[in-house]
N, C-alpha and C positions, 0 to 999 in steps of 0.2 A: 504494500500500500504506500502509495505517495501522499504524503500532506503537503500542500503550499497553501499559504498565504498572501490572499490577493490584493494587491492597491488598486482597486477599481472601482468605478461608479457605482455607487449601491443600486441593485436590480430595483426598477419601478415597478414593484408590485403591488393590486386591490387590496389581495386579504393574504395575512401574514400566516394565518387560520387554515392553508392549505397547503399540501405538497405541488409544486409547481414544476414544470416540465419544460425544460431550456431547449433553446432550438439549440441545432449542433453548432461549438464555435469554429471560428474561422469565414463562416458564412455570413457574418454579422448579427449579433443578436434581433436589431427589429426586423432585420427580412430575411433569418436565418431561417435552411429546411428545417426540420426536424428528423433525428432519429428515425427508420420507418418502423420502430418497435413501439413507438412514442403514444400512439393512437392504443394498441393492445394494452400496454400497460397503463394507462390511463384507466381504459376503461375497468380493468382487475382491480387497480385500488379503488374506484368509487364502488363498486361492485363490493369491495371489502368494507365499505364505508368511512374510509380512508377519502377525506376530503381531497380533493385534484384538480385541479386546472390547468391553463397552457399560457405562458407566458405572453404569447399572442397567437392569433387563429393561425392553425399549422396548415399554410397552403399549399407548401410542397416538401417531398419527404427525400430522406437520403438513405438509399438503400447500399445497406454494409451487410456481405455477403463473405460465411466465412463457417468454420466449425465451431465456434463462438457465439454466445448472444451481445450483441454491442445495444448495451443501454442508453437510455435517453439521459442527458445529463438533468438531475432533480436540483432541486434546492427547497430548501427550510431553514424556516426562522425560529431563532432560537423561542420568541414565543410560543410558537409551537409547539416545542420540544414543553416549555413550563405548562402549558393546559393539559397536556398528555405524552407524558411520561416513557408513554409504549411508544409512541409513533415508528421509532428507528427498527425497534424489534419486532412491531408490526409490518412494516414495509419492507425490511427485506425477509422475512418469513412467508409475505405474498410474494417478492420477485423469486425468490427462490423456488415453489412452486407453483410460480407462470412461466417460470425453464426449463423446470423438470418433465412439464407437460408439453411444449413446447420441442423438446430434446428426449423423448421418453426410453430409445436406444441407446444414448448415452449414460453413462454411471455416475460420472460427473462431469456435467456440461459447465465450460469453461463462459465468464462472465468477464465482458469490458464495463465497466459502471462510473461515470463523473458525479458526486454528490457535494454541492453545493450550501455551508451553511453560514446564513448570515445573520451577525448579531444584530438585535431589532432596534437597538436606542446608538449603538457607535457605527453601525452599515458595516464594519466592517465585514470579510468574507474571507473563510476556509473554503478551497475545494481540495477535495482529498479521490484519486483516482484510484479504484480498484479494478485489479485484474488478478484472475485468479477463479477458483472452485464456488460451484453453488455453496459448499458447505463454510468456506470463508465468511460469509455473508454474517453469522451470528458476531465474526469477530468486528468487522466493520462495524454493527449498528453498536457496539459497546465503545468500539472508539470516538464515534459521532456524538454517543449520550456524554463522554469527558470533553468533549469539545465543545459544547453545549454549555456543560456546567461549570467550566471552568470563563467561558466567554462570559455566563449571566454573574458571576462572580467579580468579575472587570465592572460589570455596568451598577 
């Protein structure tokens, strides 16, 4: 897992209240494609009741083709993370099996994932890139929960 720490714009988002769905970078965030996994996975967490949205309407998708599932890059605010507690252990416990189903001859389907966390009162922003096994994923959402509390600890 890669952690960096970003100096950048703080993302203009509605509601801090939802996991949010980044177009891919490089392509520009306001009229970046999206991920084409971007739309499936969306629809699994509301479907899980895991609040979702898209950072802006996804008009065109970028299809990454591979033995891999290449994630949509997410982001969450660390108020999120204070109204509920689970969300990280929620969310990759649905992506993990939206891959596994996805990948079901696979043993363990390997995982590109950018997650995105910014803290709500300094904007500032972690993105930490995972690449690696479905089953990594529990370790990810415990790194995300210290990143989380240790940012709300700053503010």
């Amino acid at each position: 897992m890669e952690f960096v720490e970003l100096d950048r714009e703080p993302f203009d988002v509605i509601d801090e209240q939802q996991v949010t769905v980044l177009p891919e970078e490089g392509s520009g965030v306001r009229d970046g494609a999206y991920s084409s996994t971007a739309i499936s996975l969306y629809k699994a967490l509301n479907g899980a009741e895991i609040k979702t949205g898209f950072l802006t309407n996804p008009e065109r998708l970028l299809e990454q083709r591979g033995a891999e599932w290449f994630g949509p890059a997410l982001l969450f605010f660390t108020s999120l993370y204070t109204s509920n507690p689970d969300i990280f252990s929620q969310s990759m416990e649905l992506i993990k099996h939206h891959v596994q189903g996805l990948y079901p001859s696979a043993p363990e389907p390997k995982i590109r994932l950018n997650v995105n966390i910014q803290q709500s009162k300094s904007k500032k922003t972690t993105s930490i890139s995972y690449e690696g096994s479905v089953e990594g994923l529990d370790i990810l959402a415990e790194k995300l929960e210290v990143i989380c509390r240790n940012g709300t600890e700053e503010n």
